[in-house]
C-alpha positions as CSV (number, residue, x, y, z in Angstrom):
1,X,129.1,35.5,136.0
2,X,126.4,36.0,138.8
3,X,124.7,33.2,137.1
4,X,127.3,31.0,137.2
5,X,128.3,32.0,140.6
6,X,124.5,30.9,142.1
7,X,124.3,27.5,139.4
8,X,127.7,26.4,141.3
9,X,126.3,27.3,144.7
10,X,122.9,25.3,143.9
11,X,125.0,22.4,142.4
12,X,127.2,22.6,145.5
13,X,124.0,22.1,147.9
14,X,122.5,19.4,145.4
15,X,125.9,17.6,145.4
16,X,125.9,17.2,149.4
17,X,122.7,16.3,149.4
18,X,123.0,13.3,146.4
19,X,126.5,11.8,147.9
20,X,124.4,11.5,151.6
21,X,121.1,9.9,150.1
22,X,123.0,8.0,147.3
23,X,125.4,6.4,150.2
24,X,122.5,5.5,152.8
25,X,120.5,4.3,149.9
26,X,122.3,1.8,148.6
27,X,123.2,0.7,152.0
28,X,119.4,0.8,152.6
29,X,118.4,-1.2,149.5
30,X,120.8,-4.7,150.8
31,X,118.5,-4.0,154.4
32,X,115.7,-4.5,152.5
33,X,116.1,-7.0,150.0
34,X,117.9,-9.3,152.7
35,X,114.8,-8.9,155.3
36,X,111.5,-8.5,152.8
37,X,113.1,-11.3,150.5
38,X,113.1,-11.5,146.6
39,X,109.4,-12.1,146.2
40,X,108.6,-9.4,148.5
41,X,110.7,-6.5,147.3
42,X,109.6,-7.2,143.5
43,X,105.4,-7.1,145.0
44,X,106.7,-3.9,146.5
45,X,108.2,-2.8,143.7
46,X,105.7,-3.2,141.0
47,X,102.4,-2.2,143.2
48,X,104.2,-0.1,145.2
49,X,105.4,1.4,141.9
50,X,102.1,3.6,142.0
51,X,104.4,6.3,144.1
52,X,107.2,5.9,141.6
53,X,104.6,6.7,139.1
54,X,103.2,9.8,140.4
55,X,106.4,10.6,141.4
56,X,106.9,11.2,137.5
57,X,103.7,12.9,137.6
58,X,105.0,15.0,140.3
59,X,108.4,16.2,138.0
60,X,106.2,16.6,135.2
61,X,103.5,19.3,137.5
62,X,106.4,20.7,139.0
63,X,108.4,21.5,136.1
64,X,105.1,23.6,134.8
65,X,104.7,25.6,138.0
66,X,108.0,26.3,138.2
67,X,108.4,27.3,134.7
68,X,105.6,29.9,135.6
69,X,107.9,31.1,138.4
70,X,110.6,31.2,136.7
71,X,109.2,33.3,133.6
72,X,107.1,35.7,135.6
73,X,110.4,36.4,138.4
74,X,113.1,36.8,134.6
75,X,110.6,39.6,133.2
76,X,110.1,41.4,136.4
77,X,106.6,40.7,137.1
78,X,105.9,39.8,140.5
79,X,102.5,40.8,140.8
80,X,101.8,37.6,138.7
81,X,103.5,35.0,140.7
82,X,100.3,34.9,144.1
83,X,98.3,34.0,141.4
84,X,100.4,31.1,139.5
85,X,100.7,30.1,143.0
86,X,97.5,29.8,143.8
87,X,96.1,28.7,140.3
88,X,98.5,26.3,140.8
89,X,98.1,24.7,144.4
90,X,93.8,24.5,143.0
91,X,94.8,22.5,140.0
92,X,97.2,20.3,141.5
93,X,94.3,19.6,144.2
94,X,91.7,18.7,141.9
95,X,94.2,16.5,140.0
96,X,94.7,14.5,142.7
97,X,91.1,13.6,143.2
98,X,91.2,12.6,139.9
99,X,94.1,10.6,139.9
100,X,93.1,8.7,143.2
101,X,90.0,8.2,141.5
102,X,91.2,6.2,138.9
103,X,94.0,4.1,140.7
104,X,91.2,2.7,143.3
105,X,89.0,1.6,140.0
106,X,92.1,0.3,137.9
107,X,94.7,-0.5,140.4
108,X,92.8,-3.0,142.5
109,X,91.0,-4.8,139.6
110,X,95.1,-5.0,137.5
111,X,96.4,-5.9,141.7
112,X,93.8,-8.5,141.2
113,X,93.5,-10.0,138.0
114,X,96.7,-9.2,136.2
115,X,100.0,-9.3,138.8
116,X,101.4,-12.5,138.7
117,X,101.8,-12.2,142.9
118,X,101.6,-15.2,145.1
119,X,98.4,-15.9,147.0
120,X,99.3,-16.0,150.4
121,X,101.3,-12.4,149.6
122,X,98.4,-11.1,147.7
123,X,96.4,-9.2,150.8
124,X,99.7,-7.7,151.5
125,X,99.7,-6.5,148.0
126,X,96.3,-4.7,148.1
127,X,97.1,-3.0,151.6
128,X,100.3,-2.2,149.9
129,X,98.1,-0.5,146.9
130,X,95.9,1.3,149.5
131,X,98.9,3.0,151.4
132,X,100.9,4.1,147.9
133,X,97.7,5.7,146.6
134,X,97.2,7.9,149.8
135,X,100.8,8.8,149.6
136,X,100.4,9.2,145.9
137,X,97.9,12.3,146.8
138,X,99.8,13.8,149.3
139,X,102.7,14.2,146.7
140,X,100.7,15.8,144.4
141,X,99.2,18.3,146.8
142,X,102.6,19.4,147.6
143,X,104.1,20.0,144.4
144,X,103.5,23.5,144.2
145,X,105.5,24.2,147.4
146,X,108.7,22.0,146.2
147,X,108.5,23.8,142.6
148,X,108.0,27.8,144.7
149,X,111.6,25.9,146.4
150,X,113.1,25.1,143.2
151,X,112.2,28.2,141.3
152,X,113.4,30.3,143.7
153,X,116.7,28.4,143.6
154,X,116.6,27.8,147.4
155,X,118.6,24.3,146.9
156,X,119.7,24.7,150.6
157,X,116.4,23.9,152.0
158,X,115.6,21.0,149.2
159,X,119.0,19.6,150.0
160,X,118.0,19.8,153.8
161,X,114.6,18.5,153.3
162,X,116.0,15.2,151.3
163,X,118.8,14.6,154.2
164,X,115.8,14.4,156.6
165,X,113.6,12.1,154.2
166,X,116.6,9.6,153.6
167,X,117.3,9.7,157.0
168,X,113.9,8.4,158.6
169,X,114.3,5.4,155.6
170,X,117.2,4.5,157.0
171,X,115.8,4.2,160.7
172,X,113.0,2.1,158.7
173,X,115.2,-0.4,156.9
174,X,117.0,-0.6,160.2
175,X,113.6,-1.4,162.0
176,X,112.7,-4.0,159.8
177,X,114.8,-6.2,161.7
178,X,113.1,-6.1,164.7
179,X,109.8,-6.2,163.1
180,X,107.3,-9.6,163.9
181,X,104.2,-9.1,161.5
182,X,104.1,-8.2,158.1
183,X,107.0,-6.5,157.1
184,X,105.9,-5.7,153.7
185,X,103.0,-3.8,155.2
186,X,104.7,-1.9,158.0
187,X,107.2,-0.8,155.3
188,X,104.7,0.7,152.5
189,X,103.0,2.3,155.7
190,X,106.0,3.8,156.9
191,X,107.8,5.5,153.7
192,X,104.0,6.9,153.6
193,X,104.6,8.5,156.7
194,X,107.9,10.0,155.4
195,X,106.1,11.6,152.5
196,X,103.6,13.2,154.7
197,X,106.4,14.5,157.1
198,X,108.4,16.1,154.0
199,X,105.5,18.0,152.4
200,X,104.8,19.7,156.0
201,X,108.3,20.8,156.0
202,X,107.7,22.2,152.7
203,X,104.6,23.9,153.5
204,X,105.7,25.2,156.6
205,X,109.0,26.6,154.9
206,X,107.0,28.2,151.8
207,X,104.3,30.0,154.0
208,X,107.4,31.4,155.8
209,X,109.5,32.5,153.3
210,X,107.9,33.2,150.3
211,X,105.0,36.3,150.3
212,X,104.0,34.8,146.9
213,X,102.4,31.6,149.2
214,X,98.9,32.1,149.7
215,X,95.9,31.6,147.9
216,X,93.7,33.5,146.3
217,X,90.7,32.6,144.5
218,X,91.1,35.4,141.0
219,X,89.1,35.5,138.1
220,X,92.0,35.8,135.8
221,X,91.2,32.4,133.7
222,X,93.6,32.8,130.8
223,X,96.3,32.4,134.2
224,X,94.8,28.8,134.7
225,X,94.6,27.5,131.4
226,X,97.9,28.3,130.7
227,X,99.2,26.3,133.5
228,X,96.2,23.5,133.1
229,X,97.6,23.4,129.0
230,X,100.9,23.6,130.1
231,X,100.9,21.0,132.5
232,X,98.7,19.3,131.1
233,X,101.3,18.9,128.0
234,X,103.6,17.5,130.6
235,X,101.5,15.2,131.6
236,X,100.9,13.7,128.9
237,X,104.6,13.2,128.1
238,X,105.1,12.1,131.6
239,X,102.3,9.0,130.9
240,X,104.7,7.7,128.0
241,X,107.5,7.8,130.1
242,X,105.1,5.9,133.0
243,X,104.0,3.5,129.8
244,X,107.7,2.5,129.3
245,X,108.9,2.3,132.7
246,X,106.3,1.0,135.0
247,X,104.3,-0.1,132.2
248,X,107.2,-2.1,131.1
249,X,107.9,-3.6,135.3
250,X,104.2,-4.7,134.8
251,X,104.7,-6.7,131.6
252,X,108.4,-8.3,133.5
253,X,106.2,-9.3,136.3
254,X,103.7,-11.3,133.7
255,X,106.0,-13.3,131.7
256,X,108.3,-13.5,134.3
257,X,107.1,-13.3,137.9
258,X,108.6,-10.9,140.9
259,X,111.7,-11.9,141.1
260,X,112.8,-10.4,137.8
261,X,111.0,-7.4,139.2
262,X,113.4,-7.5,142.0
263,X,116.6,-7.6,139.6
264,X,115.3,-4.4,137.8
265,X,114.5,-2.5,141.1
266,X,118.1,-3.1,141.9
267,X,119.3,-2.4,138.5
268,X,117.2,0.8,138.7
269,X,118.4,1.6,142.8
270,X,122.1,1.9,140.7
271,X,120.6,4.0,137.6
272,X,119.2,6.1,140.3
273,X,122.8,6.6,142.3
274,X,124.4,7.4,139.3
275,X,121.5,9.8,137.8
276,X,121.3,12.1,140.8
277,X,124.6,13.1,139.9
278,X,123.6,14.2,136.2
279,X,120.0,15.4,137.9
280,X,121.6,17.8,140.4
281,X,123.4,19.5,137.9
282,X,120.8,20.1,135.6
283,X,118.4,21.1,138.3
284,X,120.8,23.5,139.3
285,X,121.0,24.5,135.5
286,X,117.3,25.0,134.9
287,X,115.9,27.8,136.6
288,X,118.7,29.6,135.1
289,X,117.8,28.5,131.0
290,X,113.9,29.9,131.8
291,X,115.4,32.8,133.0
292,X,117.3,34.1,130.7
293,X,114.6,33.3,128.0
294,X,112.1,35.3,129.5
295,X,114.7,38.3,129.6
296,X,115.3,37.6,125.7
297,X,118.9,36.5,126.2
298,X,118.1,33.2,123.7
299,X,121.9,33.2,122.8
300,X,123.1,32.8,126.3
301,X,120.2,30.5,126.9
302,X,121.4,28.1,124.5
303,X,125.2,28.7,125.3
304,X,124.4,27.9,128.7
305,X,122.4,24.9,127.1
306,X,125.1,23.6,125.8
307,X,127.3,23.7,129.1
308,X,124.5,21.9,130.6
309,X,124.8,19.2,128.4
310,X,128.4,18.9,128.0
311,X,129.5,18.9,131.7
312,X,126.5,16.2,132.6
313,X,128.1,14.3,129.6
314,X,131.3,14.4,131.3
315,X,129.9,13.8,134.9
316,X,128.2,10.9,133.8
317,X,131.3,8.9,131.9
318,X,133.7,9.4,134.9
319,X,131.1,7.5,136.9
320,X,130.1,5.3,134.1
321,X,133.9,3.8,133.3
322,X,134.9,2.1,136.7
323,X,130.9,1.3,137.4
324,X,130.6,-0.8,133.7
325,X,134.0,-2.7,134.5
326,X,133.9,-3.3,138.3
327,X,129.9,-3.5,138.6
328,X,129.4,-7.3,138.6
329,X,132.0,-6.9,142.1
330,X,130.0,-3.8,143.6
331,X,126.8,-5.6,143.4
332,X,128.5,-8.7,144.9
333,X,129.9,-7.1,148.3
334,X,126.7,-5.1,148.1
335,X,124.5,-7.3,148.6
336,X,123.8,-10.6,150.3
337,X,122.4,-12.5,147.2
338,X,122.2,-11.0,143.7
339,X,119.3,-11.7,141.7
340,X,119.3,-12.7,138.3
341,X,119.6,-10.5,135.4
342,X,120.6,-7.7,137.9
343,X,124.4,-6.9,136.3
344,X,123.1,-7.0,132.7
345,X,119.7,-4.5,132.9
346,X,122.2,-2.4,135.3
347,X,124.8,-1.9,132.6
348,X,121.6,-1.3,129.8
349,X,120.0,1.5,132.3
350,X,123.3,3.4,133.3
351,X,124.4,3.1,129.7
352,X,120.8,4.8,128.8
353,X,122.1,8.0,131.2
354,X,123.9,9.2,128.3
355,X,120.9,9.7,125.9
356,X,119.5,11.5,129.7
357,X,121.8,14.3,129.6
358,X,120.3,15.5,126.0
359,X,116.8,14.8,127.0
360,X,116.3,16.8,130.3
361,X,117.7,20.0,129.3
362,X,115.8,20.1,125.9
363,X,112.9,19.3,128.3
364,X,113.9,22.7,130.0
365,X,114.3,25.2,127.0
366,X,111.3,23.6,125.3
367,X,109.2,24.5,128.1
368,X,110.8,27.9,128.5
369,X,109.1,29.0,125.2
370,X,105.5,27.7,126.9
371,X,104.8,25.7,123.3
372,X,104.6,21.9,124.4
373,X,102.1,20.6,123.0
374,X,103.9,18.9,120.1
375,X,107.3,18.0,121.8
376,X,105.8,16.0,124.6
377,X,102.9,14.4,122.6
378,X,105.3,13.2,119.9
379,X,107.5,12.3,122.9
380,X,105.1,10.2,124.7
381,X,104.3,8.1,121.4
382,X,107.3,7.2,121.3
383,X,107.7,6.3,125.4
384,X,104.9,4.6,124.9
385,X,105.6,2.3,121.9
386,X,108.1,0.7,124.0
387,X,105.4,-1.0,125.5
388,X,103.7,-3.2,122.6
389,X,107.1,-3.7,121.4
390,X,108.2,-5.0,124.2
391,X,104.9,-7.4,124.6
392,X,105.9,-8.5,120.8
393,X,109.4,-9.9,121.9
394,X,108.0,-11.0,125.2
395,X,106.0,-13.4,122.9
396,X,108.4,-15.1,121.0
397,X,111.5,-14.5,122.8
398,X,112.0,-15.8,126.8
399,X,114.8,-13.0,127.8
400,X,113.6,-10.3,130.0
401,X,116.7,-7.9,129.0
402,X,115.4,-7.6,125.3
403,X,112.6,-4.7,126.9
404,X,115.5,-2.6,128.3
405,X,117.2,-2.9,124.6
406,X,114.0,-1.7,123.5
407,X,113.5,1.3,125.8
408,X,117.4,2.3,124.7
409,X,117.0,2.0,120.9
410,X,113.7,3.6,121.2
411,X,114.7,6.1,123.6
412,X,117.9,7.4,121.2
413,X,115.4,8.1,118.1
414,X,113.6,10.2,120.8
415,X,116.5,12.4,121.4
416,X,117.2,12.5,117.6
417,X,114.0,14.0,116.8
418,X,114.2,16.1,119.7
419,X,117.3,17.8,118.6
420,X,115.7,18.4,115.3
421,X,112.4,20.1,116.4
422,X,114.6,22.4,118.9
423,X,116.5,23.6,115.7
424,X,113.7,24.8,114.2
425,X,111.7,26.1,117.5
426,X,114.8,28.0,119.2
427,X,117.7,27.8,116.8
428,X,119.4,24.9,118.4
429,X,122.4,24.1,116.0
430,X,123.8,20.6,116.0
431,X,126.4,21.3,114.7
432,X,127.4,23.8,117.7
433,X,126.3,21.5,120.3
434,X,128.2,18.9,118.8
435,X,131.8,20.4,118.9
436,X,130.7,22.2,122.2
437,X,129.0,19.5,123.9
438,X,130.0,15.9,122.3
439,X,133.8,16.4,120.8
440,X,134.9,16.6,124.5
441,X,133.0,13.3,126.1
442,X,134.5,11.4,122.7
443,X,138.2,12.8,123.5
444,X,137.8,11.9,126.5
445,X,136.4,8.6,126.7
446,X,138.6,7.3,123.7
447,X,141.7,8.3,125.8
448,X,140.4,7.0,129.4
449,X,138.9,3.8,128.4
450,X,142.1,2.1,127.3
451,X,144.2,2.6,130.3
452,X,141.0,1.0,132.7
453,X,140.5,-1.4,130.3
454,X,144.1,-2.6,130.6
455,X,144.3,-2.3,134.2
456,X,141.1,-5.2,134.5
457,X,142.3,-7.2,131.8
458,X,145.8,-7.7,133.7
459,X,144.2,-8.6,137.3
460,X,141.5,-10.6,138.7
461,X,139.2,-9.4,140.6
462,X,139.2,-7.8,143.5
463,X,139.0,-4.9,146.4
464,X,142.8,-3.6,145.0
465,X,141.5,-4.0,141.2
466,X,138.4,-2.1,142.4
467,X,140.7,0.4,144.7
468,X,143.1,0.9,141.6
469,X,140.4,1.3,138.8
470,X,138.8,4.2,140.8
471,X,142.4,6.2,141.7
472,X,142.9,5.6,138.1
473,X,139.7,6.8,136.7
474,X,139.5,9.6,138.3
475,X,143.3,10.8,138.0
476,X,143.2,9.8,134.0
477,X,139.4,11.6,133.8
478,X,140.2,14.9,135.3
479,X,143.4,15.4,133.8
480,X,141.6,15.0,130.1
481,X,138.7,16.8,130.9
482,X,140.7,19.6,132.5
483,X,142.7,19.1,128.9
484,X,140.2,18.9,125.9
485,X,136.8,20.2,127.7
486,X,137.1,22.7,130.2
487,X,137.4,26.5,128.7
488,X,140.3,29.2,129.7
489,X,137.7,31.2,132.0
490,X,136.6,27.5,133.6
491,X,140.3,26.6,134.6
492,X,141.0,30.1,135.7
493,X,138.0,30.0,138.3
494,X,139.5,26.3,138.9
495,X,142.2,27.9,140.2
496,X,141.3,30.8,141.8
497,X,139.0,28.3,143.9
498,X,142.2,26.1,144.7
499,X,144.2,28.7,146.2
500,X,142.2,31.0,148.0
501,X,141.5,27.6,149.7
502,X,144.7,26.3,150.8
503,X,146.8,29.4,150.8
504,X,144.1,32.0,152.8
């Protein structure tokens, strides 16, 4: 029950954080696409993309270290986490040398010679280049301190950190209004600026609270290659997932030019939205799943597995049935001027969240057993065949949506195989997670889809459609989820929580 208590308290601070940055970011995203223009905001997005790259590179690091955390603090041994910290913080340092290393040689020559990019934008595109690879290595540096944050389930401060980060974009996106040089510059150099402010604060917050943050320079070697293999692992998978994603923006912004990267930045600005919901919760799940498989509890570890996975399920088709019918209006009183082949690669990516919900948590209780190697390598072959696939229908067919029905298809056979090598490597039984974890969503989203679907079939479109589609949703959701997937000792908590707060 304590675990459940301090998951809902994490969730809780995740949750305020997420409906803040979600709201000012998609306010922030019209800004931005009205002032730097289409052509613009698909340069930024695509070179610029180096960030959201090691950003992935970032999840992937910080998973490892906190999985270290995580193990070390569920057996009891304390004594071990000053050195994972500190092996740690010395890998992630030399990494980043490397890494920077490699996007000056590559980057500028593919900025150069492969972009399709305009050439009276194309100086802006290498400055652009310059600023996300410095920010690039200050995220890397840093990662230790967010994952100490995480592990130590301090959600608080990673909530308050992110309120602070979306808050000086905002005051950027504002500013580029008043801005009279080159706006594309001044906002790369700024969002830099952010990065560097939010590592200090996580630094500063670490050194203070945490007596595991120093460094010390051990001898203990089996300590860093166990995190270098580890993470190394992750890395690995984390390059597949970088193969199909940016990988796959790259190959748009060839056969098609930078406005289609603009459309899938926006579809992508709603996949985000809607995936912070699903993220949050699992974050708040995670440290808990390492836990209680270093303490030997595998039975609760995959009971609570199963929750995971179930209630992100749920999560993500309440949001998913008003977004699919009412999406084409959102995006229309979002923003000023939609770009092409925005509504239909939104509906493919939000769609894809479903296959997410499996995909994280197995992440989680794979890497709890500290055996990787073949579950992210087999992983990242298949991220990465997205790519030539992609290329293949490029070729022969002109329709920039076909790569996003690639990355699903391919994605699902992913999770498939996934499933499978986690029944053999921790007992994970389908047919457990299937009446735990999928029945529910299917009651539920057989039952909830007819009503919504009626209610947009009989009106035209509008702010009352829109206003009743929601109230709807959400009424006809939580009464069958409350119904068919929440257990007795879930309602009765439910409850509890209900009363105590409007009758103390």
């Amino acid at each position: 029950m304590s675990n459940n208590r301090q998951i809902a308290k994490n969730a809780v601070f995740l949750y305020i954080r997420m409906a803040v940055v979600m709201i000012v970011t998609i306010y922030m995203s019209r800004i931005i696409l009205a002032q730097l223009g289409e052509t613009d905001y698909g340069i930024y997005n695509v070179v610029g993309g180096v960030v959201g790259m090691i950003m992935s590179v970032n999840s992937a690091l910080s998973f490892g270290t906190q999985r270290f955390i995580s193990f070390y603090a569920g057996k009891g041994e304390r004594s071990k986490l000053v050195k994972v910290f500190s092996s740690a913080l010395l890998i992630h340092a030399f990494l980043a040398m490397v890494i920077v290393i490699i996007l000056e040689v590559v980057g500028i020559w593919f900025v150069n010679n492969i972009l399709v990019i305009p050439n009276d934008r194309l100086f802006a595109a290498q400055i652009v280049l310059q600023i996300s690879i410095a920010t690039a290595f200050i995220a890397i540096i840093q990662v230790p301190y967010s994952a100490l944050i995480i592990a130590h389930e301090r959600m608080n401060i990673y909530a308050y950190v992110a309120l602070v980060d979306v808050g000086l974009k905002l005051l950027i996106a504002l500013s580029l209004t008043s801005v009279a040089y080159d706006k594309l510059i001044y906002y790369a150099a700024l969002l830099s600026l952010v990065q560097i402010i939010q590592s200090i604060i996580y630094v500063v917050y670490c050194k203070k609270k945490f007596e595991e943050c120093y460094v010390v320079i051990h001898k203990e070697k089996k300590m860093y290659i166990d995190i270098l293999r580890y993470s190394g692992w992750n890395l690995f998978g984390t390059l597949g997932f970088m193969g199909s994603d940016q990988g796959v923006n790259m190959l748009l912004n060839i056969f098609f030019g930078p406005t289609v990267n603009a459309a899938r930045a926006i579809a992508y600005q709603v996949k985000s939205a809607v995936q912070q919901f699903v993220s949050n919760l699992q974050t708040a799940f995670n440290p808990q799943l390492v836990k209680l498989y270093a303490a030997g509890k595998k039975d609760e570890m995959l009971n609570l597995l199963y929750d995971n996975i179930k209630y992100s399920l749920l999560l993500i088709w309440a949001i998913f049935l008003p977004l699919f019918f009412e999406i084409d209006y959102l995006l229309s009183i979002w923003l000023v001027e939609v770009p092409q082949y925005t509504l239909i690669f939104a509906k493919i990516v939000i769609f894809k969240l479903f296959l997410v919900c499996f995909e994280q948590p197995f992440i989680t209780v794979n890497g709890a057993t500290g055996d990787n190697k073949v579950f992210t390598v087999v992983s990242a072959l298949f991220l990465l065949s997205v790519l030539p696939i992609s290329y293949i229908y490029l070729r022969f067919e002109d329709l920039p949506y076909l790569v996003f029905i690639v990355d699903f298809v391919v994605y699902f056979i992913m999770v498939v195989w996934k499933s499978c090598y986690l029944r053999k490597q921790i007992g994970l039984s389908l047919r457990l997670m299937f009446y735990h974890s999928i029945k529910p969503l299917l009651i539920v989203a057989l039952f909830s889809v007819i009503p919504i679907w009626c209610i947009n079939d009989c009106m035209t479109q509008s702010f009352v459609r829109l206003a009743i589609t929601l109230v709807a949703s959400v009424i006809i959701n939580a009464i069958l989820i409350w119904r068919f997937a929440l257990t007795n000792p879930i309602k009765e908590v439910v409850k509890y929580k209900i009363l105590s707060t409007f009758f103390h």
